[in-house]
N, C-alpha and C positions, 0 to 999 in steps of 0.2 A: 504494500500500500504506500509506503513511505517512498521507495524508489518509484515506482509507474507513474502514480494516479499524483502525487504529490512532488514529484521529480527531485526529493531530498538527496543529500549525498549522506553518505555516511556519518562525515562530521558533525550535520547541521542535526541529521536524526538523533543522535548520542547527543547531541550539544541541549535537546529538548526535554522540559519535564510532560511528564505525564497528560497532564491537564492541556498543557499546548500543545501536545499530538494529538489527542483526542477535538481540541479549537480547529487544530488544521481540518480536520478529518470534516465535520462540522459544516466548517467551509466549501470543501470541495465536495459534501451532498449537495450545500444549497445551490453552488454553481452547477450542478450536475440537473436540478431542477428545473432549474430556472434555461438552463438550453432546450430541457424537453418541453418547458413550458411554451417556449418562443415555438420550437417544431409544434406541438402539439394546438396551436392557435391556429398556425396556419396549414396542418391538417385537416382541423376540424372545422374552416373557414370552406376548405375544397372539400370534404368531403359533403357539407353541408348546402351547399350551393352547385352540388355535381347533378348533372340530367338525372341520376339516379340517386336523388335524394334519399336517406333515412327519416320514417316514417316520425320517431324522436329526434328531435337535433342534439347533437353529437358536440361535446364542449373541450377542450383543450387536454383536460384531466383523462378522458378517456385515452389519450395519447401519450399517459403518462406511466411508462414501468417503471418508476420508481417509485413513485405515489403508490400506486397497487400492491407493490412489495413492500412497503412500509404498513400499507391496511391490513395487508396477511400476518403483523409480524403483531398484532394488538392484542392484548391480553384479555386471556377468556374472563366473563363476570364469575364473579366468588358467588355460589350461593353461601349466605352467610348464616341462613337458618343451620343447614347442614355445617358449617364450620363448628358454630357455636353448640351445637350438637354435640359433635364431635371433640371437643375442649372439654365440654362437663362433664363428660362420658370419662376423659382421659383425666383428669381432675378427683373423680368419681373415688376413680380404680386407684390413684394413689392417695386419695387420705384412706381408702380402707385397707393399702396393703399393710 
């Protein structure tokens, strides 16, 4: 990631804390966005306005793999009844052991 995508050398990689690799990295999602964003406008501009229209019109985000890979990466909901179940339960068992 550090040499490709961030074109660091060795030096400058070692020369970084933690936190500022993680800022670069950061960076170079949002510039990664923001290109698919610009393509994805002007996708959604021609596909939208093509003889063969879609019946929905079709918005930038649709031309967006990385958006989409980000929504796949979203964290399932807690059911919390069942958590908290699950605690009293465990809670239970050691005051009575």
């Amino acid at each position: 990631m550090a040499r490709v995508h961030l074109g660091l050398t060795d030096e400058e990689f070692y020369a970084l804390t933690p936190r500022q690799f993680h800022l670069l990295i950061d960076q170079h999602r949002a510039r990664v966005e923001h290109q698919e964003l610009l393509a994805g406008t002007v996708a959604s501009a021609v596909a939208n306005w093509s003889m063969k229209s879609p019946k929905e019109p079709l918005c930038a985000a649709d031309f967006m793999p990385a958006r989409r890979e980000r929504e796949k990466e979203k964290p399932r909901r807690v059911n919390r009844r069942r958590v908290a179940t699950k605690v009293r339960a465990f809670l239970a068992a050691q005051i009575h052991a």
